[in-house]
C-alpha positions in Angstrom: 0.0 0.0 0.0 1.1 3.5 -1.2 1.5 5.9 2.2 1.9 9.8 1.2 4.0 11.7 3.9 4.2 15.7 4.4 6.6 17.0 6.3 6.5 20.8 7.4 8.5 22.6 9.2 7.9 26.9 9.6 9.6 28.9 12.1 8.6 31.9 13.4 10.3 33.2 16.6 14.2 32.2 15.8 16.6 32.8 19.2 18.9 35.1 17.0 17.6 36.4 14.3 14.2 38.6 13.9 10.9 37.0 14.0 8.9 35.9 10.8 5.4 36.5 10.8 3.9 33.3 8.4 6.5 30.6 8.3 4.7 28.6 11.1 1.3 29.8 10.0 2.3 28.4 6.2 3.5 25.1 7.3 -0.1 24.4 9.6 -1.9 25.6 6.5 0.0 23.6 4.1 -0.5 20.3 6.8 -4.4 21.0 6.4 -4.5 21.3 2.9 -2.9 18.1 2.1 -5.4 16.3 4.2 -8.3 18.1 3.3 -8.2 18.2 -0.3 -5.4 16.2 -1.1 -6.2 13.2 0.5 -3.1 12.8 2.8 -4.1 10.9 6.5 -3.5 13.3 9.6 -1.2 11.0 11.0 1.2 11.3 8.0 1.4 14.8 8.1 4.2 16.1 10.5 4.3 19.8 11.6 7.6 21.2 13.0 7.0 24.6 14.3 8.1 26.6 17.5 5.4 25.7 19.4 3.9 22.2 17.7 3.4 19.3 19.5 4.8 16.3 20.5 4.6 13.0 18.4 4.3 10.0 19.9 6.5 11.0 22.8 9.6 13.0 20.4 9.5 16.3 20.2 9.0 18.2 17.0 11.0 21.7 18.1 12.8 22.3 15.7 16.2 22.3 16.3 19.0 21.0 14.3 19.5 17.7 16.4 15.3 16.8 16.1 15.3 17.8 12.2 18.1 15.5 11.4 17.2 12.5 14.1 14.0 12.7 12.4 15.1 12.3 8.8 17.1 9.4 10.0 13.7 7.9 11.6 11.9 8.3 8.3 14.2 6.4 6.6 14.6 3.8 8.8 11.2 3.0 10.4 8.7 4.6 8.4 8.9 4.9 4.6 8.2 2.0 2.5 8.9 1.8 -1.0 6.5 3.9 -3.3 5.6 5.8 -0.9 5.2 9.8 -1.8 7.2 12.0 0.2 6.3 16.2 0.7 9.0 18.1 2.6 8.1 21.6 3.0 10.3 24.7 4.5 9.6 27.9 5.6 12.3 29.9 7.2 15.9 31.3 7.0 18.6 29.9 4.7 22.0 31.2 4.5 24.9 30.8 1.8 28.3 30.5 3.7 31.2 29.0 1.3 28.7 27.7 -1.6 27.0 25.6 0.9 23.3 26.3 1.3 22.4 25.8 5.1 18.5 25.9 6.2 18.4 27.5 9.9 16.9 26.0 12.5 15.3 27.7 15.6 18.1 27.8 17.5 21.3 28.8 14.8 23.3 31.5 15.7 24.3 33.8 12.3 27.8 33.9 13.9 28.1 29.9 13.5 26.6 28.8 10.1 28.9 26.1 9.8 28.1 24.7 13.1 24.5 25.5 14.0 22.8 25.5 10.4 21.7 22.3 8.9 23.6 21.6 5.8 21.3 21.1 2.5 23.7 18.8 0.9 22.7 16.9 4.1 19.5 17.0 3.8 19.3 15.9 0.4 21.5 12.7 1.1 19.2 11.8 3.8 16.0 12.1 0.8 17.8 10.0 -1.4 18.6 7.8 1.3 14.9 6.9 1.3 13.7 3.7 -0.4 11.3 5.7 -2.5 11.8 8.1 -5.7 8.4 9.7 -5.5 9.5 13.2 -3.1 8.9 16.6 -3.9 10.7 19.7 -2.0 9.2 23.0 -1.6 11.6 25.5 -0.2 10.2 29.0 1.0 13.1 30.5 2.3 13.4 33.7 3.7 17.2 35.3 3.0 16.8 39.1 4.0 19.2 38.7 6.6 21.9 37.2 4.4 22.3 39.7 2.3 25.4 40.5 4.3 27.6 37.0 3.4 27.7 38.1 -0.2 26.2 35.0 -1.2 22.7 34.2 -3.6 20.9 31.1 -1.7 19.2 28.8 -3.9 22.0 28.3 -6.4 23.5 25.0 -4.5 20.1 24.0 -3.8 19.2 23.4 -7.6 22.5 21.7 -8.0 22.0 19.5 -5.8 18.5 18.7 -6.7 19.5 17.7 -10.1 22.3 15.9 -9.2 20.2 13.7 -6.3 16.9 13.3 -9.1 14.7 14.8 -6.5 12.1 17.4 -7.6 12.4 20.7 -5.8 10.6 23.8 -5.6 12.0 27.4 -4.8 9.9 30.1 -3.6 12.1 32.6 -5.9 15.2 32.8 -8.2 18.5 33.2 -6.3 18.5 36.9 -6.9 15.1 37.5 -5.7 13.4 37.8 -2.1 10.8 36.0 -0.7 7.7 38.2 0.3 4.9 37.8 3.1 1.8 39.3 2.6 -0.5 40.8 5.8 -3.2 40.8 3.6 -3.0 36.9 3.0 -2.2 36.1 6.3 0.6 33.7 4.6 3.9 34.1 2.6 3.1 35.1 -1.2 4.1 31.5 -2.1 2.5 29.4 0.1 -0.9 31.4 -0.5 -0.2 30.7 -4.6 1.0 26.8 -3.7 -2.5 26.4 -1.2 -4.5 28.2 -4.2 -3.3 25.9 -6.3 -4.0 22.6 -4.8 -7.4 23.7 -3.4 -8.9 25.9 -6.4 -7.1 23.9 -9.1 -6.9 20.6 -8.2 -3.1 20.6 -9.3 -2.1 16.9 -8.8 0.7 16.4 -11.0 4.2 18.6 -10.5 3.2 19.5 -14.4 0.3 21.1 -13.3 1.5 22.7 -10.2 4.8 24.1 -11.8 2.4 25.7 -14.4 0.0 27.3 -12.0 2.4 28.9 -9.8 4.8 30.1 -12.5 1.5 32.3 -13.6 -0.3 32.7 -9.8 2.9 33.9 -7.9 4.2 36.9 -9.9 0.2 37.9 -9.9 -0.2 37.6 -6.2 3.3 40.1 -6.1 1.7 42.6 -8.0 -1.8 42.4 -6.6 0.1 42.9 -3.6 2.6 45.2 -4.1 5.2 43.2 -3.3 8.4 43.0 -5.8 8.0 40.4 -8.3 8.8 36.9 -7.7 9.3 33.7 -9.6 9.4 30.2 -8.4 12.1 28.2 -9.7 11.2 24.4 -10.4 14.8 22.6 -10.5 14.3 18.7 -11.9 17.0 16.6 -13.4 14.8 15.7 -16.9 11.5 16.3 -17.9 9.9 12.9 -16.5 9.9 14.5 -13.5 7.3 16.6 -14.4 4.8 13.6 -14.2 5.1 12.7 -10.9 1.4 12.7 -9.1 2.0 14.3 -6.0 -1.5 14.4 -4.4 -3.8 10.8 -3.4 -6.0 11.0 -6.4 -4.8 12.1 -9.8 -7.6 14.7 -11.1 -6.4 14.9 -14.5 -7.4 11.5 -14.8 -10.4 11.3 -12.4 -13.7 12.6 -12.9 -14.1 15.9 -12.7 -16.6 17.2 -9.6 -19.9 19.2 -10.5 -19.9 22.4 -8.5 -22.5 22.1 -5.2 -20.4 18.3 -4.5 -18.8 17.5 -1.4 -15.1 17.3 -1.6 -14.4 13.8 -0.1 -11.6 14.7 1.8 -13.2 17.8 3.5 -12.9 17.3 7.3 -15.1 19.6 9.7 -12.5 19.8 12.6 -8.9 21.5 12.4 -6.6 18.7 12.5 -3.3 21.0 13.8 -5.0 23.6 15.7 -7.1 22.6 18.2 -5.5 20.3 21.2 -7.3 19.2 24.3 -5.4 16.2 25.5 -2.5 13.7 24.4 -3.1 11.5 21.4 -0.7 9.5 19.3 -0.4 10.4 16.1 1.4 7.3 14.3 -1.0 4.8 16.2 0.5 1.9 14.0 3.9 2.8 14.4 5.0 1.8 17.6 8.1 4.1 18.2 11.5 2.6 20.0 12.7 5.9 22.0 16.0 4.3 22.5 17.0 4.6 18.9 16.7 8.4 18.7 19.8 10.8 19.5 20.1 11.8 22.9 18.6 15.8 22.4 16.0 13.7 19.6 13.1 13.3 22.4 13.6 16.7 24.0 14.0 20.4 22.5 17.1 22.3 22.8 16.9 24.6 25.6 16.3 28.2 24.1 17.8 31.3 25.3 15.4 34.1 23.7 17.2 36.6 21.7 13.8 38.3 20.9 10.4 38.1 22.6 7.3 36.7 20.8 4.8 39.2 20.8 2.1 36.6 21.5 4.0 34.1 24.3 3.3 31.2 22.6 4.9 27.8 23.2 5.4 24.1 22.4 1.7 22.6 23.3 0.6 19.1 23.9 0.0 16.5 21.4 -3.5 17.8 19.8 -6.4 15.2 20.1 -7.7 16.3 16.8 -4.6 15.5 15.0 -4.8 11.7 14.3 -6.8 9.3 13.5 -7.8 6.0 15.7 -5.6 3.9 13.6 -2.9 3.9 10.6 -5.8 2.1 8.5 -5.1 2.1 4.5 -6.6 5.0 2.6 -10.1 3.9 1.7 -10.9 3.5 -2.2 -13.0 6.9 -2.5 -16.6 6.5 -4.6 -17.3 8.7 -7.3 -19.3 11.7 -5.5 -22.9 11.6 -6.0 -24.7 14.7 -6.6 -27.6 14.9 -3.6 -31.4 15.3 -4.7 -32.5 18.4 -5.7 -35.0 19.8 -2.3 -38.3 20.8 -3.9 -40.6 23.3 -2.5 -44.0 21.4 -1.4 -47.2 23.0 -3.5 -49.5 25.2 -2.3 -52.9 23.6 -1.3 -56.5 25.1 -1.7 -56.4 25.7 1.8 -53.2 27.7 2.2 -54.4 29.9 -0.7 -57.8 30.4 1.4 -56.3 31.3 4.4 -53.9 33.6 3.0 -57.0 35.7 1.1 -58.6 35.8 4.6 -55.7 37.2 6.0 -55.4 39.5 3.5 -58.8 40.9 3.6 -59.4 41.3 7.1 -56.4 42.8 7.5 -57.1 45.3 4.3 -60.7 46.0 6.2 -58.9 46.7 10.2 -56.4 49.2 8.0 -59.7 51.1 5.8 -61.1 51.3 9.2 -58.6 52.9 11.0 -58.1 55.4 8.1 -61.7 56.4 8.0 -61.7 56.8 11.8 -58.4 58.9 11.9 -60.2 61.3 8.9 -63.7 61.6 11.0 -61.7 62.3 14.4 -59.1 65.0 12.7 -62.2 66.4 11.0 -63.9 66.7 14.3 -64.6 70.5 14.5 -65.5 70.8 10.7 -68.4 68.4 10.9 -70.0 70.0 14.5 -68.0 73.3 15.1 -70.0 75.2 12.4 -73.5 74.4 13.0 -72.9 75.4 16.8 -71.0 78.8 15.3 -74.8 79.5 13.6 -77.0 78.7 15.9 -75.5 80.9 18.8 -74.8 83.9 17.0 -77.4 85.9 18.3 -77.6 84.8 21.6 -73.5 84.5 22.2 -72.0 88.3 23.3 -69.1 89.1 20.8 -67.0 89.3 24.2 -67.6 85.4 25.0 -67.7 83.9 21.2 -65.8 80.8 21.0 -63.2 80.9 17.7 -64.0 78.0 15.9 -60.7 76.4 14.2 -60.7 75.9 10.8 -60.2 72.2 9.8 -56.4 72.3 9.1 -55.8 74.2 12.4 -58.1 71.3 14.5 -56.0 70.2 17.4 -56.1 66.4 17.7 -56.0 64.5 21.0 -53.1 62.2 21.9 -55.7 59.6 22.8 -57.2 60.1 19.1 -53.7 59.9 17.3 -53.0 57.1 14.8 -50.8 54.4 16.1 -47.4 54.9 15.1 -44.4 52.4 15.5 -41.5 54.0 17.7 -38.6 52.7 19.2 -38.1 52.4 23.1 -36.0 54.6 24.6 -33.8 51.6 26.3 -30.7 51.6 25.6 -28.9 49.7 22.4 -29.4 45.8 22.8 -25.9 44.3 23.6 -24.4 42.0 21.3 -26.2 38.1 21.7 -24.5 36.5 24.3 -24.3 33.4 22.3 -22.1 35.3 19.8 -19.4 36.5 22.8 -18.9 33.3 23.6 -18.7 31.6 20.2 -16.4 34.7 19.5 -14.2 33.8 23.0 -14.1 30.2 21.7 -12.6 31.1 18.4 -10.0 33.0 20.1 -8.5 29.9 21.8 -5.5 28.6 20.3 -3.8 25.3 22.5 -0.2 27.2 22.2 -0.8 31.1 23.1 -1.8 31.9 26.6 -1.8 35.5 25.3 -5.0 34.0 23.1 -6.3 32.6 26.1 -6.7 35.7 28.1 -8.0 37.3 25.2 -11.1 34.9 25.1 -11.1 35.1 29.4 -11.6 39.2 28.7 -14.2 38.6 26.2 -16.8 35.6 28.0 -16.0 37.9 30.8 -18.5 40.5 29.3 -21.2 38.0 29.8 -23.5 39.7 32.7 -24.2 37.3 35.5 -28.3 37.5 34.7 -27.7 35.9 31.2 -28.5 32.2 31.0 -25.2 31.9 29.4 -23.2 32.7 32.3 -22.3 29.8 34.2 -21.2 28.1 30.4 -19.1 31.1 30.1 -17.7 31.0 34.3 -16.9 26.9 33.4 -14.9 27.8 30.2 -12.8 30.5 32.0 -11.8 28.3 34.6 -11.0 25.8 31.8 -8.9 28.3 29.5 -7.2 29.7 32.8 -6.2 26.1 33.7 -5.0 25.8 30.4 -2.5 29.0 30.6 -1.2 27.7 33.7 -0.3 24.7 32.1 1.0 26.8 29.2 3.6 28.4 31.5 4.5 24.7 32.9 4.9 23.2 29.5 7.9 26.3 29.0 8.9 25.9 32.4 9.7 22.5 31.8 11.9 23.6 28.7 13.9 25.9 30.4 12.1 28.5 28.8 11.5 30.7 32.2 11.0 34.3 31.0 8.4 33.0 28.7 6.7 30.6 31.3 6.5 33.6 33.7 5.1 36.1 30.6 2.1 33.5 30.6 1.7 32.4 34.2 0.6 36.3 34.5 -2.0 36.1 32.2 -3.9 33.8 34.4 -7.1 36.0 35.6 -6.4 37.0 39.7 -10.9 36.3 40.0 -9.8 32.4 39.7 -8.7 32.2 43.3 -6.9 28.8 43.2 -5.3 28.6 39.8 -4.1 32.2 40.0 -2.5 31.2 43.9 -0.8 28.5 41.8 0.8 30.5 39.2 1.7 33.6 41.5 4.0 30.4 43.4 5.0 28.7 40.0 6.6 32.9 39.2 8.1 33.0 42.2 10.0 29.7 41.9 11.3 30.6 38.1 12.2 33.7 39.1 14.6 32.5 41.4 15.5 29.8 38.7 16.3 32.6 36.6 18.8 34.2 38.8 
């Protein structure tokens, strides 16, 4: 059986150098896509970020060491032969000497040689692999290498020739790699998800078409400097390599209104209550990894993320029960059309009765509102003519003329006015749906966010004690948060979200204010 495996790695918050805003953000998004609409299983989908979760018991920080004992892993343990293999990168790469180096989280610019992993490396341990079918897609941000004089990407295409595997560059050599706020994503990973969601692009044909038109119009629409991806192959066979579940150019083709089969309602690397093991199958032997394979390298922040996030829990969302084979998929089936019921005898009667009583109430009202305003026309006059000659000028009564009558409030026509309250707040149903949305399992600073907003939830509102139960439950979880970077050495960020925990939760917030005090004397 043919396995397809994705492995992503995106790094925001590096020790040394300044923070990226998308890497992480693309390699989630990219992880989702595959399995959504490209028919890769969760737990075959790998995501190395700064604060992604552990896999069955190894960590996926990614630092040099956990990069390269993973490699090793996957060549050893879990790829079989035909087996399609995505390895996706989104963060700084350096040129020192002609050597290409891909940073991880920890590298140091001072120490390339040392601290970077080596591409020539990393393309040995790919061809290593007992299968032929791997694509790499290389988003990598060089800004900051300007200085060593050196283009990156050049010794990355040599290399990808020479090993026969097909890579992708987010731009030439001489170019930059662009995010876009707008997007929420780099420019090439919003062309590259674009592409395999809107286009169906399912060969490397198809998707080095596609993004050699897509990119330099996302640039533009942007206003970003133009930028080309380069597509570096060894021959033109390449180019046929299927590199999604299904083949579309040679399936049937959907009819719009059908449900993509892979389409999954939860988010599979986002949302993370409690531990679950992603490779179910795979039982993992801890004692063949490299000794800093199971646990992160211990970071010493250069620069503080702005939103204190950290490496979470395993996600329960992110696997499946088991490893089971990849079902044969049925062609989609269109549903039945809903038709609108007819209209029976009845219906039509009743709505004609409606009508007409209701027409009749309105003429009434009219009529009634005409006689009352015309009050003084109809009487006022005849009692003017009659008491003429009895009624002293001194004591005549001025009759008012019909446009000057004076109509009593209690003779008014009904008229529809608002109120005067004050402006309904917003449904309390939506604040909470709104605090949920908020809560992300790695950012305590998300956490508090969503405590401050099911906090505006007034204690008369049936909602309330839903709203009280989920604040204790998110401040818990920023607690935890704090432990889970305490526990990495990471103290200045464990304290940064052990403060975030609300002071009205008595109990968890006495824990945290003693979990500060004891890092704070770690840290000195």
């Amino acid at each position: 059986m043919v396995n397809h495996w994705a492995i992503a790695v995106g790094i925001n918050y590096y020790q040394f150098l300044q923070p990226l805003k998308f890497a992480q953000q693309d390699a989630q998004a990219l992880c989702e896509c595959l399995v959504t609409e490209a028919g890769f299983l969760p737990n075959r989908c790998i995501l190395f970020t700064d604060t992604s979760p552990s896999v069955t018991g190894r960590s996926t920080y990614p630092s040099r060491g956990n990069l390269e004992g993973w490699f090793d892993y996957f060549g050893r343990e879990l790829i079989q032969p035909g087996d399609l293999v995505w390895v996706f990168f989104s963060g700084y790469g350096v040129c020192w000497k002609g050597q290409d180096y891909l940073l991880p989280i920890e590298a140091n610019p001072a120490d390339i040689a040392t601290m970077g992993v080596p591409v020539r490396s990393l393309f040995d341990s790919l061809k290593a692999l007992p299968t032929q079918d791997i694509l790499v897609l290389m988003d990598i941000n060089h800004s900051q290498a300007a200085f060593l004089g050196e283009k990156v990407g050049i010794h990355i295409a040599e290399l990808a020739r020479e090993t026969r595997i097909s890579t992708i560059l987010a731009s030439k050599p001489e170019q930059f790699s662009h995010e876009a706020v707008e997007l929420g994503h780099g420019l090439f990973t919003a062309a590259l998800l674009e592409g395999l969601r809107a286009h169906r692009c399912s060969t490397l044909a198809n998707l080095e078409e596609f993004l050699k038109s897509r990119l330099p119009e996302l640039c533009e629409h942007n206003d970003r400097p133009v930028q080309d991806p380069v597509i570096a192959l060894a021959s033109l066979d390449q180019l046929n390599l299927v590199i999604t579940s299904v083949n579309w150019t040679k399936a049937d083709s959907w009819t719009q209104g059908e449900a993509n089969p892979f389409e999954m309602e939860d988010d599979l690397f986002d949302v993370a209550d409690h531990e679950t093991d992603l490779l179910p199958d795979l039982q993992p032997n801890l004692c063949d990894l490299p000794p800093d394979y199971s646990q992160p390298v211990a970071p010493s922040i250069g620069v503080e993320p702005p939103f204190n996030e950290s490496k979470p829990e395993v996600p329960v969302d992110y696997a499946e029960p088991s490893a089971a084979p990849v079902p044969q998929i049925p062609k989609p089936v269109s549903p039945p059309i809903a038709r609108p019921a007819p209209k029976t005898d009845a219906e039509d009667q009743m709505f004609w009765e409606r009508l007409l009583l209701g027409g009749g109430a309105i003429l009434l009202l009219l009529l009634g509102g005409v006689f009352v305003r015309n009050w003084s026309a109809f009487w006022g006059q005849k009692s003017a003519t009659n008491s003429q000659p009895i009624v002293p000028p001194s004591e005549m009564v001025t009759t008012p003329k019909p446009n000057q009558a004076i109509v009593p409030n209690s003779t008014k026509l009904p008229t529809t006015k608002p109120s005067p309250t004050t402006p309904v707040p917003k449904d309390s149903q939506t604040i909470l749906n709104e605090a949920r949305g908020l809560i992300k399992p790695t950012s305590a600073s998300e956490a508090s966010k969503a405590i401050e907003r099911a906090s505006q939830i007034p204690a008369s509102d049936p909602l309330y004690a839903q709203a009280q139960v989920d604040i204790d439950r998110w401040s818990r979880n920023i607690l935890e948060i704090a432990k889970t970077r305490a526990a990495d050495k990471s103290y200045k960020q464990a304290i940064a979200a052990a403060q975030l925990v609300p002071e009205g939760r008595a109990q968890v917030s006495a824990e945290a204010q003693k979990a500060i005090a004891d890092w704070q004397k770690r840290l000195r």
